[in-house]
N, C-alpha and C positions, 0 to 999 in steps of 0.2 A: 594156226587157225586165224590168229590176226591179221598175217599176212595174206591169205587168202579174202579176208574180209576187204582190205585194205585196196584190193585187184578186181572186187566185186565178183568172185567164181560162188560165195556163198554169202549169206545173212547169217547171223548169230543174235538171237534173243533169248534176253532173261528173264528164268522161269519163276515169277514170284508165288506166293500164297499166305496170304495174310503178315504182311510183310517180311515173309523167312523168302530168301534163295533156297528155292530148289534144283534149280540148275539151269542148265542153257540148251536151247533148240537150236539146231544149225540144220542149214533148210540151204541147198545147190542151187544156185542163182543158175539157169542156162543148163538145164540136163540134156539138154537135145544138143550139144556139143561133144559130152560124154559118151551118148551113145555111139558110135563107131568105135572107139578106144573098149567100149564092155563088150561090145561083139565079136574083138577081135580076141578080147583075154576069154570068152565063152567058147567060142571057134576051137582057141589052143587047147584046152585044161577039157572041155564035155568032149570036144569032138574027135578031139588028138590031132586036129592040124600041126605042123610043126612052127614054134612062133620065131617072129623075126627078134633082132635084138630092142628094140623098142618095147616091144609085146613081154619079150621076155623079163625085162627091167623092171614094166610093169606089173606084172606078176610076181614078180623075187619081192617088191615094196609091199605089195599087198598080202603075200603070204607072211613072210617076217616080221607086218604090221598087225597080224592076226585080222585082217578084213574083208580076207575070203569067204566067211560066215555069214558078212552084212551083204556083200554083194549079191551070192548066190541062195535062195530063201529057203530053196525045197530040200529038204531032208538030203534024198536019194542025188541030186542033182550038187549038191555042198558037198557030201562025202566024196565022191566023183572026182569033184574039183580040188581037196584037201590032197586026197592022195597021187593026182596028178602033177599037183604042184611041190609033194614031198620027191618023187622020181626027178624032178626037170632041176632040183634044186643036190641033186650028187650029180647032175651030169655038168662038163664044162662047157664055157660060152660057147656060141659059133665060131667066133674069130681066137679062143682059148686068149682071150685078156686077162692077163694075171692082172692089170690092176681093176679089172671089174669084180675078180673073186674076192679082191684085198677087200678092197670097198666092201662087199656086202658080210665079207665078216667080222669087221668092227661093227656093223648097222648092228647083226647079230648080238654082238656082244654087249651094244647098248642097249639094247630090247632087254637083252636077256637081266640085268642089271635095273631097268627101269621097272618092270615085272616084279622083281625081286625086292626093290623097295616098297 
């Protein structure tokens, strides 16, 4: 997140209240850069276009990131998208890169291990 701060893609302010932290607001510096990259992961996962390996990359991050829930808001339209993205995630890459599968199964298993603490 600091690093992102650092590149100016988001803001990060602290949440006070009577001088306790309550936590931090982080607020997307340029969302209108994003949108093409969310239209394309909405495209794949609601519509079943088939995604490219970009689309797909980004989609393996944000499901294993659990932030398919913040992205998509509507009920009907998030469940859609959960179980879309649990199918595209047993099929192999376009190009079958074994080290892209490597790759996202250690992300895996830090998730799974960060979660866990």
């Amino acid at each position: 997140m600091k690093h992102l701060e650092r590149i100016h893609c988001i803001s990060i302010e602290t949440i006070d209240w009577l001088g306790i932290k309550l936590g931090k607001l982080y607020r997307v510096n340029r969302c209108d850069s994003l949108k093409p990259m969310l239209t394309t992961i909405e495209r794949a996962l609601i519509y079943g276009r088939k995604p490219d390996i970009t689309t797909r990359l980004m989609i393996e991050l944000l499901g294993s990131s659990d932030l398919l829930e913040t992205v998509f808001k509507e009920k009907e339209i998030k469940n859609r998208a959960i179980n879309k993205y649990k199918k595209l995630t047993v099929q192999a890459f376009p190009q079958h890169d074994s080290t892209l599968t490597a790759l996202f199964k250690v992300q895996k298993k830090l998730l799974g291990r960060k979660k866990a603490a």
